[in-house]
C-alpha positions as CSV (number, residue, x, y, z in Angstrom):
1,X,-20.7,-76.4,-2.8
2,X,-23.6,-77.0,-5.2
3,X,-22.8,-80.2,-6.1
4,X,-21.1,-81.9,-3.1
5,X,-23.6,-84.1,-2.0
6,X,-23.3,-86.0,-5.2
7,X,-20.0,-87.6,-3.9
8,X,-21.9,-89.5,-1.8
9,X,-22.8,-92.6,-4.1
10,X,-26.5,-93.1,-2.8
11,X,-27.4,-89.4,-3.7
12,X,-25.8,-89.7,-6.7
13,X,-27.9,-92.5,-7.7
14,X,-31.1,-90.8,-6.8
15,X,-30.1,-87.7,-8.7
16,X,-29.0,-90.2,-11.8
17,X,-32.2,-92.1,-11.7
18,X,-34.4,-89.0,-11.6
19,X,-32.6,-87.5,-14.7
20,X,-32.5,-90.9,-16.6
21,X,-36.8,-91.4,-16.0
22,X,-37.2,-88.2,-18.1
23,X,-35.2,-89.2,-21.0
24,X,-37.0,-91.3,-23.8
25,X,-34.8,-94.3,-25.1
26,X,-31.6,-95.1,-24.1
27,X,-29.5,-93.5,-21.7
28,X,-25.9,-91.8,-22.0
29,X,-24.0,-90.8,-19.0
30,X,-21.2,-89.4,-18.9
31,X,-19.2,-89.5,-14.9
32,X,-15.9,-87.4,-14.8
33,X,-13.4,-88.3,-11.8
34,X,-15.9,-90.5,-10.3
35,X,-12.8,-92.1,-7.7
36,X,-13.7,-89.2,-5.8
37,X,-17.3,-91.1,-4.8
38,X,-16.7,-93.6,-2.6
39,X,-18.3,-96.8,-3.5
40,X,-19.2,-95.8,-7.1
41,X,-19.4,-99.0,-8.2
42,X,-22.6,-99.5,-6.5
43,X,-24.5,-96.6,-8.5
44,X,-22.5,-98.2,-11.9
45,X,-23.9,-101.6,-11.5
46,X,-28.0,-100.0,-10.0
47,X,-28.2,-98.1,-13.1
48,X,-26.6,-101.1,-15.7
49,X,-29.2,-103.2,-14.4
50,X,-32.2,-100.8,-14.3
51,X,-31.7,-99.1,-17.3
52,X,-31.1,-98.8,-20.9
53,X,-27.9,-97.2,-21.0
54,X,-24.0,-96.9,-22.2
55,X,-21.8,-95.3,-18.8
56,X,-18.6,-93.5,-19.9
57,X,-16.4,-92.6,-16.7
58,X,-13.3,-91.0,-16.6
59,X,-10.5,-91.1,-13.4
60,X,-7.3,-89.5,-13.0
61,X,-5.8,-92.5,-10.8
62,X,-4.4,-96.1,-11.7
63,X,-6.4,-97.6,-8.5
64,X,-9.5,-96.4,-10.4
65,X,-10.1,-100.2,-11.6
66,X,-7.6,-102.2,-9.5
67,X,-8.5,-104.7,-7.2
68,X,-11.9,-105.0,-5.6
69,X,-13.5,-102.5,-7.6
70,X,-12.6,-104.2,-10.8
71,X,-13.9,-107.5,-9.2
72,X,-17.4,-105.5,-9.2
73,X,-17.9,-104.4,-12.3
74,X,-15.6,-107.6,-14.3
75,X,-16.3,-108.0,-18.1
76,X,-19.0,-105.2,-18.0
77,X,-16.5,-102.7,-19.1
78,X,-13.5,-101.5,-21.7
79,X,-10.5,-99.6,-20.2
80,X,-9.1,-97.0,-22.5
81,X,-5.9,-95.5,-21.0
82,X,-5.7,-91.9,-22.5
83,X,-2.1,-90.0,-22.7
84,X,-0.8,-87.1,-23.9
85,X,0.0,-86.1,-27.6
86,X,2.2,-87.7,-29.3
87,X,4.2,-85.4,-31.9
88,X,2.8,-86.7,-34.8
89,X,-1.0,-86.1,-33.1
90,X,0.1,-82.6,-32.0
91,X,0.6,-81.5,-35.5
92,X,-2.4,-82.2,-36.4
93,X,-4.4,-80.1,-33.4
94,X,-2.2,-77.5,-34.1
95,X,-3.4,-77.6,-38.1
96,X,0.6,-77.7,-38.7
97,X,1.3,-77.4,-42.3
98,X,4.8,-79.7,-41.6
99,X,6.9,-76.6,-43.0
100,X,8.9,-76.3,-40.2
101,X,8.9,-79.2,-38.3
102,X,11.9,-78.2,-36.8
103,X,10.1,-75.3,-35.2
104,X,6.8,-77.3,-34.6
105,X,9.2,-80.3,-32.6
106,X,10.3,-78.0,-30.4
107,X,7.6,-75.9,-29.5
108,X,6.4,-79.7,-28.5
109,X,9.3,-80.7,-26.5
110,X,8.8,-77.5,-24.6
111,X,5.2,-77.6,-23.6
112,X,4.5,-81.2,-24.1
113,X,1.5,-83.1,-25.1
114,X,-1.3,-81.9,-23.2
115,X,-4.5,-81.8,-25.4
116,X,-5.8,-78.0,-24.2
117,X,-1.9,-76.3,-25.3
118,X,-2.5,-76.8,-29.0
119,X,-4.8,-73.9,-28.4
120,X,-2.8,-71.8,-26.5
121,X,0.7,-73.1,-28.5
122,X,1.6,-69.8,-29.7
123,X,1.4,-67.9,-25.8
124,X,3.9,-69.6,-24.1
125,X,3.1,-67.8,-20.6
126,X,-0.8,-69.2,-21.0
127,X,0.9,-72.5,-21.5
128,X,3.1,-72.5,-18.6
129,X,0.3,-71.3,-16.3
130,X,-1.4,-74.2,-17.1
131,X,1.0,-76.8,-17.0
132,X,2.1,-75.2,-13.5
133,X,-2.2,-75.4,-13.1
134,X,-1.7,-79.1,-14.2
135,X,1.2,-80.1,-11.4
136,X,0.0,-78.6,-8.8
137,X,-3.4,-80.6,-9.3
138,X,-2.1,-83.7,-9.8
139,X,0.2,-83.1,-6.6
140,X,-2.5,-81.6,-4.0
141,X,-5.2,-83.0,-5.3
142,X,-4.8,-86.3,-6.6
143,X,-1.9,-87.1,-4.2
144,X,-2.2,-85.3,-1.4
145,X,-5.3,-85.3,-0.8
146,X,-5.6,-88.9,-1.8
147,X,-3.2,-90.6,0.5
148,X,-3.2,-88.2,3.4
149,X,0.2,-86.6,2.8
150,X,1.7,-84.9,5.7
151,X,4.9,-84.1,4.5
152,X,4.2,-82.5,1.2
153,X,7.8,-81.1,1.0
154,X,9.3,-84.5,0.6
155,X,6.9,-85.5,-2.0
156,X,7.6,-82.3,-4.3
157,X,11.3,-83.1,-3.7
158,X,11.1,-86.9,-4.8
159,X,8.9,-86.0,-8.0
160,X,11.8,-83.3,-8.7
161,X,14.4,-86.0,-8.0
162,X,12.4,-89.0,-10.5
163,X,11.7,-85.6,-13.1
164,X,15.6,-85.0,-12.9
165,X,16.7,-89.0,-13.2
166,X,15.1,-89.4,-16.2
167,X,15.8,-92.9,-17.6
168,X,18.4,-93.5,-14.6
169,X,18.0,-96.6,-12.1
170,X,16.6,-95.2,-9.4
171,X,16.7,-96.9,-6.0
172,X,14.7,-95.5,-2.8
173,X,18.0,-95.9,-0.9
174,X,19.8,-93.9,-3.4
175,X,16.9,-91.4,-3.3
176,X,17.3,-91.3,1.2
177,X,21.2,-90.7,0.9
178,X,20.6,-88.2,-1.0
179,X,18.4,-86.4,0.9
180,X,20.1,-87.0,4.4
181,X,23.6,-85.1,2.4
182,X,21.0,-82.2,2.0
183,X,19.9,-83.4,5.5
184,X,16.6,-84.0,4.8
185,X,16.3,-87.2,6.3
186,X,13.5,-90.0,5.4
187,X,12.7,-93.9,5.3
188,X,13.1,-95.7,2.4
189,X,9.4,-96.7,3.2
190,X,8.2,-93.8,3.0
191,X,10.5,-92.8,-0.4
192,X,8.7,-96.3,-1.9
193,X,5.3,-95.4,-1.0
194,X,5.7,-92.0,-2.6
195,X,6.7,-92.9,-5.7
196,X,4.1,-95.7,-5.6
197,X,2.0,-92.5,-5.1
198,X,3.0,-90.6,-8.3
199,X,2.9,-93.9,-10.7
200,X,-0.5,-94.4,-9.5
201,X,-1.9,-90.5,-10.0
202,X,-0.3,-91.1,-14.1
203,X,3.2,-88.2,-13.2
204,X,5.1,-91.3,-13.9
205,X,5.6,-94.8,-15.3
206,X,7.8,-97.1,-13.8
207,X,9.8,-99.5,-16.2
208,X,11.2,-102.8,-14.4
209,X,14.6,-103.7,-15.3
210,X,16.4,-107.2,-15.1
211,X,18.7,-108.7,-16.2
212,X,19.5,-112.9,-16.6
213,X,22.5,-114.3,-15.1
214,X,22.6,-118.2,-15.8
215,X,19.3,-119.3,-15.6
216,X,17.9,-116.4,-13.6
217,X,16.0,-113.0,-14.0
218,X,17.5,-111.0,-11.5
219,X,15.7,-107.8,-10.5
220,X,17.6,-104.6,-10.6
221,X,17.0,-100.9,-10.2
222,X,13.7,-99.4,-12.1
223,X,13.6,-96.8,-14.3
224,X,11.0,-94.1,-13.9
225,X,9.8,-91.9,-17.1
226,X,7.4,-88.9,-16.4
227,X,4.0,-89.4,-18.7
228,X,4.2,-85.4,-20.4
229,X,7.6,-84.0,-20.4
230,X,6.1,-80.5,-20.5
231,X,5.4,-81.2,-16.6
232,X,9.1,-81.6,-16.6
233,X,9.7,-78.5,-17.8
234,X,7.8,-77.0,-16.0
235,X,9.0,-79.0,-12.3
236,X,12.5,-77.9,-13.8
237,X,12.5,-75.0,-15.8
238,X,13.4,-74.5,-19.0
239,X,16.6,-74.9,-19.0
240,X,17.2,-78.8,-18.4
C-alpha cells in the first residue's frame, strides 16, 4: 500500500517535516485516524515544538486520549467529541422546508444521523449500503482488529443483544444465560470486555444507574444506548 509506511510514527515525522519546510508561514495539518500509528504522540509533540503550526486529528476510538497518551500531550489540546445529527441539524443538511416534518422525522428515524445520508436521503438502498458499510467498519475494523478478536460471532451477537435492549438494564450475566439457552456458551469476562469494546469504538454509550437506599448510592444494572440509531436499523432491520 502506498501509504503504509506512514503508520510507523518516525516515518511519519520525516514525511510531515519535509512537507511543512516547503510551506511559507504557519503550518496546518490535518491527521485522520491517527490511533492507528503507534506512538503518535511522539510526532504531535516533534512538530508542536519545531514548528509554527495548528494540528487537527481525528480518531474513531475513546482510548484515543485516555490514559498515558493524554499525560503526553496535557493542556496542549481541545477535545471535540463529534456525533451524529441531531433532527433539528438534519433538516437543515437536507435544505428541509419544515412542510412535512412528519415525513422529514421519519425518514430520520429510519436512516439516522450520519452526516454523508442527507445526500443520499431520498435512495434508501444507497443509504442502507452505507450504514451496513458503516457497521461493518466499526466492527472489523475498529474492534476487531483493535483488540485481537477471535470470536467475532459472539461480538456481532452481543452488539445485536445491547442494539435489541435498548434502554433496558443490562447485566453481562443476564447477557451469558442467554446465550448458554441458545447454547452459545461464554464468560461473563469476556461478555464485559466486549461491550467495554463497543463503548470504546463510539456503537454505544453506557449510562450508570443507581439508586440511594439510606445513606448509600448503590450500583445497579447499566443501561446501554447505541450512538446512531440508523445502525440499529440496520443490525435489526427495519422492522423493530
Amino acid at each position: 500500500m502506498q501509504y503504509e509506511s506512514l503508520l510507523d510514527y518516525e516515518t511519519l515525522n520525516k514525511e510531515l517535516v519535509k512537507r511543512i519546510q516547503q510551506i511559507d508561514g504557519k503550518a496546518y495539518i490535518f491527521l485522520d485516524e491517527i490511533q492507528k500509528v503507534i506512538s503518535w504522540e511522539k510526532t504531535i509533540n516533534s512538530l508542536r515544538a519545531s514548528f509554527d503550526c495548528d494540528i487537527y486529528i481525528t480518531g474513531s476510538n475513546s482510548q484515543l486520549l485516555s490514559g498515558e497518551l493524554a499525560t503526553e500531550i496535557a493542556g496542549r489540546y481541545i477535545e471535540i467529541k463529534v456525533y451524529p445529527f441531531s433532527f433539528s441539524e438534519f433538516l437543515k443538511a437536507i435544505n428541509s422546508d419544515r412542510q412535512n416534518l412528519d415525513r422529514d422525522f421519519l425518514t430520520y428515524v429510519e436512516i439516522g444521523g450520519m452526516p454523508f445520508l442527507s445526500l443520499i436521503y431520498n435512495d434508501r438502498q444507497a443509504c442502507d449500503t452505507y450504514l451496513q458499510d458503516i457497521y461493518s467498519s466499526v466492527v472489523l475494523k475498529d474492534i476487531v482488529d483493535r483488540y485481537k478478536i477471535r470470536n467475532v460471532d459472539l461480538l456481532r451477537r452481543i452488539i445485536s443483544y445491547l442494539s435489541s435492549e435498548i434502554g433496558h438494564p443490562i447485566s453481562a450475566t443476564g447477557i451469558a444465560k442467554f446465550f448458554k439457552n441458545e447454547h452459545r456458551g461464554s464468560s461473563i469476562d469476556t461478555i464485559l470486555d466486549y461491550i467495554s469494546y463497543t463503548c470504546d469504538a463510539y456503537l454505544f454509550t453506557r449510562v450508570p444507574r443507581s439508586y440511594l437506599q439510606g445513606k448509600q448510592n448503590l450500583r445497579v444494572n447499566d443501561q446501554y444506548y447505541i450512538t446512531d440509531h440508523g445502525l440499529r436499523q440496520t443490525m435489526l432491520g427495519n422492522n423493530q
